[in-house]
N, C-alpha and C positions, 0 to 999 in steps of 0.2 A: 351270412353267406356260406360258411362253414356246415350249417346245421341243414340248407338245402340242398350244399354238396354231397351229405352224407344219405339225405334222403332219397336222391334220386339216387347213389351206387347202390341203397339199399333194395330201390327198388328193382332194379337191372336186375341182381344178383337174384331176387325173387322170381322174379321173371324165367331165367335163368334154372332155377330150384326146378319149378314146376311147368318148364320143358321137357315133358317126360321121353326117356329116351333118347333124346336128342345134348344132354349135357356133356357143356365142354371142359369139364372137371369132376374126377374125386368128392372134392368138397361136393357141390352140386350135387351129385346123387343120393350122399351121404346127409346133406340134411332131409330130401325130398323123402329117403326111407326112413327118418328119426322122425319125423312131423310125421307119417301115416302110421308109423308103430305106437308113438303118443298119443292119437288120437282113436286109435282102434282100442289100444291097454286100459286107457280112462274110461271109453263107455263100457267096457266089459267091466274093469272096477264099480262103475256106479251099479251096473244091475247085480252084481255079487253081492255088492254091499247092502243092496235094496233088498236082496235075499235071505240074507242073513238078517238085517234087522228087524224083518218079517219072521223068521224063524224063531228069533231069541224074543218075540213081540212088542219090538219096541218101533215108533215111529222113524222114519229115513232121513224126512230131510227137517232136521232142528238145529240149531249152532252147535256148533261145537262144545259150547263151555255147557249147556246144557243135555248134552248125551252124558247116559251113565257109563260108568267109567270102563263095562265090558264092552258098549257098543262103540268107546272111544275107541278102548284099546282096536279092536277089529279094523276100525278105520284107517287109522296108523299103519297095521300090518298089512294092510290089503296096497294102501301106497306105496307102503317101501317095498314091498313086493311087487306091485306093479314096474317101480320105478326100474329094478333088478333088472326084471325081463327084458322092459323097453331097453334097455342100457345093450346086456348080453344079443334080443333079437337084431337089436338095430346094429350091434357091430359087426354081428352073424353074417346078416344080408350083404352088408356095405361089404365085408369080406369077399363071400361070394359074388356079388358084382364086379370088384377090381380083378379076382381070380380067372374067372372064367369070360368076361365081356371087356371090361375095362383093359387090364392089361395086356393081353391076347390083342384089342388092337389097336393099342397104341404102338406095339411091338411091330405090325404090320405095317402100321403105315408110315413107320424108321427103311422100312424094307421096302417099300415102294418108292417112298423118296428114293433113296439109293438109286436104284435101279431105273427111275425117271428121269431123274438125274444125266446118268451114262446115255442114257437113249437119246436124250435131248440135245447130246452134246451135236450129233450127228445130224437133228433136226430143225430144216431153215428157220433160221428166225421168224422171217416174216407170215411161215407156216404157224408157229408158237402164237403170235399176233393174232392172224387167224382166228384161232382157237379159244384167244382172248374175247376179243371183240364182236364175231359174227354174230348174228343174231341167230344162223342156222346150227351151229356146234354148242353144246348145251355142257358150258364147265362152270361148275359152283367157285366161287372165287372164295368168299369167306363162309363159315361157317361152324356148326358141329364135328365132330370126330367121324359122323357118317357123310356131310357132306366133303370132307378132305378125303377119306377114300373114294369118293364119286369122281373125286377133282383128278385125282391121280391115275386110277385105272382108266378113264377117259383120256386123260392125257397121252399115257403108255399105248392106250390101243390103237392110237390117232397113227401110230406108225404103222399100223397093217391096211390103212387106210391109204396112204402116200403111195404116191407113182414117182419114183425116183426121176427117172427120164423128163416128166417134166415140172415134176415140181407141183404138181396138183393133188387134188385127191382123186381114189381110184373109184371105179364102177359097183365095189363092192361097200363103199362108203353109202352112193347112191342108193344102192338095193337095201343096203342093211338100216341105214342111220336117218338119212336126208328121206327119205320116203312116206316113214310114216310122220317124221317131226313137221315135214312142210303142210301137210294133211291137217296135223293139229292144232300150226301156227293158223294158217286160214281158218279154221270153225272157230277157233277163240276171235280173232279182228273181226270175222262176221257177224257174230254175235255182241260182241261188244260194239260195233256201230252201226248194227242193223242193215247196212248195205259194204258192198267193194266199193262203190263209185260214190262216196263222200268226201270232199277235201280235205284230203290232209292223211285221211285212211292210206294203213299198207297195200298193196296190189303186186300180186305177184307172177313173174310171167317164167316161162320156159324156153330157152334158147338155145339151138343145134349148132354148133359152129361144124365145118368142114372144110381140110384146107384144100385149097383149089390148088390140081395139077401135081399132089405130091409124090404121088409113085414116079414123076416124070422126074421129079429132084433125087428122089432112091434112085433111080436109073442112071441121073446124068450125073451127078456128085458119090454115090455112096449111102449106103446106109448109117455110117459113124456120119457123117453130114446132115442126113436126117435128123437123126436123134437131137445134133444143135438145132435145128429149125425146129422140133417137136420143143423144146426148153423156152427158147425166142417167145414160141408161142405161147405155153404157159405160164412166161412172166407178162405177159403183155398184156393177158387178157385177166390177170390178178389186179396189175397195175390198175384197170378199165376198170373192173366188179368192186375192189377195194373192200369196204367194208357191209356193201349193201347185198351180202351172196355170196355164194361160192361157187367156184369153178371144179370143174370133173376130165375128169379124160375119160370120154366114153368107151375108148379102144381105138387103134389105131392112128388116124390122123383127126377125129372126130373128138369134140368135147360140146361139155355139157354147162351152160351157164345159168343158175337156179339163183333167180335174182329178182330182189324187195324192191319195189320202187315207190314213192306217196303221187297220189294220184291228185293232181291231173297230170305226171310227168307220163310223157310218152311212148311207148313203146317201138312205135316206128322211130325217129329221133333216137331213142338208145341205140335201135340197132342199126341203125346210118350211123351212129358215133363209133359204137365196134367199128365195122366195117372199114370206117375212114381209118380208126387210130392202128386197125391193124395192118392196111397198106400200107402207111408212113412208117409202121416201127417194125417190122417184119419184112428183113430183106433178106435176099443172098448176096453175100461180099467177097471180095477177093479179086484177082488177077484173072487177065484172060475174058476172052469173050462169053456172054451170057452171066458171067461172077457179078453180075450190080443191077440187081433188077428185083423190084418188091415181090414180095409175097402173098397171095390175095385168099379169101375166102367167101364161102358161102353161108348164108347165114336162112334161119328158119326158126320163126319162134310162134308161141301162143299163149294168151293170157292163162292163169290158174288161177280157179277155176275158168273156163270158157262157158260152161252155161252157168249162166249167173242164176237164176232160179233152180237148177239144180243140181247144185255145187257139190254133191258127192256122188253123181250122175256117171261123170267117167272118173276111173283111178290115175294116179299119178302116172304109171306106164304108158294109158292112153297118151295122156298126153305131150309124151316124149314121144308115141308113135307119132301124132298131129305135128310134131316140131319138125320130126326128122322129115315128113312129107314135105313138109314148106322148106328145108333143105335142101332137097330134090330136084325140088319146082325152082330153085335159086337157081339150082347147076345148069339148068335147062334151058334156063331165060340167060345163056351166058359168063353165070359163075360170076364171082367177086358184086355179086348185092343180095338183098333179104327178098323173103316173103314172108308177111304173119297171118294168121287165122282172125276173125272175131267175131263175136256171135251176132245173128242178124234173127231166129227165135228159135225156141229148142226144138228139136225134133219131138215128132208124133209120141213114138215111143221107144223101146229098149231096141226094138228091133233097128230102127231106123239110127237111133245112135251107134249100135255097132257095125254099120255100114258106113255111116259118116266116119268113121275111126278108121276103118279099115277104107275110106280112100276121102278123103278132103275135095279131091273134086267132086266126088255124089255129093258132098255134105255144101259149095258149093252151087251147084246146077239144083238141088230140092231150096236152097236158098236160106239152109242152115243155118250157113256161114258164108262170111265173106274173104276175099282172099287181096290181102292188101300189098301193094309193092309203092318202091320209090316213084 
């Protein structure tokens, strides 16, 4: 049992050796350059010595006990001189690598700790969670000394991301981070199952939210009263997204929900779910008339990708434009319920899809698309 135990740490630790670049120790690096210094010093040894015995005209490779005793002696000195070198290079190197990579940043990432640390303290939990868990925020949990700085400045940066007000992430998180990663999540699932619509496959869709009537709450409560309704809203709809996505505040009373779901689950049905859970849990309270009465929204969403055949066809912006349209079309039809988009077959050509982009009803009446409500 012993002797398997010791086999497999050996082999880890190998493993490990000849992760180049990637080692999470000293030790580690320090064998990976003694093995290529070894192995570079002996073949240069053998062809020296091959040269030499060619020189003094004696044959190369005979036993030992039968080389004559100048071509032994060369032998000997050419190893223990090898051996020197290996010894001197390999500790050269291993020096310079602790010197200039190695401790440089491990010394850094003492200093990012720190300082992640302090930041954090400030930063929700269930933000932290988040950032754990989502599938859309990309933090290396274990790993190498380069994937712990990835983990840390990712971490740290997640704060210029945050919308304090409500507790979401901000528009610049969208533009910067969420844009091109959702882009990459989709081409990878589509290629790995060959379709969006296979069971069990991810599918991803895009959701406008927009709260109905809110400049009439700034008017009639206050702005510091807002700001609690703008919070309400952004735990509410964390609480709803959980771990399948994340939530945005697109500006103002608008947000943004960029959400995984496995297919065959519904998107109509999701967005009947929002809609419900945030009439129920989204009120105004208090004393006095009008103070107890829910808070409703509009809602506008569309699948990602929408043309399924071709799926990098519009860019992500598109189809936050198509979201917010079917947001509009919410407000229009009375506010407080959805519309979504879905493809009914692609447009002709480029031309015809930047007209369908730029109005969901041409896309539509040419019979694009279709325009789905409760």
């Amino acid at each position: 049992m012993t002797f398997f135990y010791s086999v497999r740490k050996a082999k880890k630790f190998l493993q490990g050796v000849f992760a180049v670049g990637q080692w999470k120790s000293l030790k580690e690096a320090a064998t990976f350059i003694y093995i290529c210094a070894t192995v570079f010093l002996a073949v240069v040894g053998v062809f020296l010595f091959s040269f030499l015995s060619y020189i003094m005209g004696y044959k190369t490779f005979v036993p030992i006990h039968q080389m004559p005793k100048e071509q032994a002696l060369t032998l000997l000195t050419i190893a223990i001189g090898m051996l020197l070198i290996d010894f001197l290079t390999g500790t050269f190197f291993v020096w310079l690598y602790d010197k200039l990579i190695m401790a440089p940043t491990e010394s850094m990432i003492k200093e990012i700790e720190k300082k992640t640390e302090a930041a954090s303290a400030a930063f929700p939990v269930e933000m932290r969670q988040l950032v754990e868990e989502n599938p859309f925020i990309k933090v290396t949990k274990t790993g190498t000394w380069v994937d712990s700085i990835d983990k840390y400045i990712t971490i740290a940066g997640n704060e210029k991301y945050y919308d304090e007000t409500t507790g979401c992430f901000n528009r610049k998180y969208f533009q910067q981070v969420l844009s091109t990663m959702l882009k990459t999540e989709m081409m990878i699932d589509l290629k790995a199952s060959g379709s969006l619509k296979t069971y069990g496959s991810r599918q991803y869709a895009i959701f406008m939210i927009d709260i109905d009537h809110f400049k009439r709450i700034n008017d009639e409560f206050g702005h510091q009263y807002g700001d609690v309704i703008l919070a309400l809203v952004g735990k509410t709809l964390r609480k709803i997204v959980a771990n399948k996505g994340v939530v945005i505040r697109n500006g103002g009373e608008e947000f943004l929900l960029i959400v995984c779901l496995n297919y065959p689950e519904s998107m109509e049905s999701y967005a009947e779910n929002v809609r419900a859970i945030f009439e129920k849990n989204v009120r105004i309270t208090g004393q006095g008339q009008g103070k107890n009465r829910p808070v409703t929204c509009s809602i506008g969403y569309t699948p990602f990708p929408l043309l399924h055949d071709q799926p990098t066809g519009l860019s992500v912006q598109d189809h936050v434009k198509i979201a917010d349209q079917a947001m509009y079309l919410s407000k229009t039809c009375g506010r407080n319920t959805w519309r979504g988009v879905e493809e009914v077959r692609p447009p002709v050509n480029e031309e015809e899809i930047a007209k369908m982009v730029e109005s969901i009803l041409y896309g539509e009446s040419s019979r694009y698309i279709r325009i789905l409500c409760p």
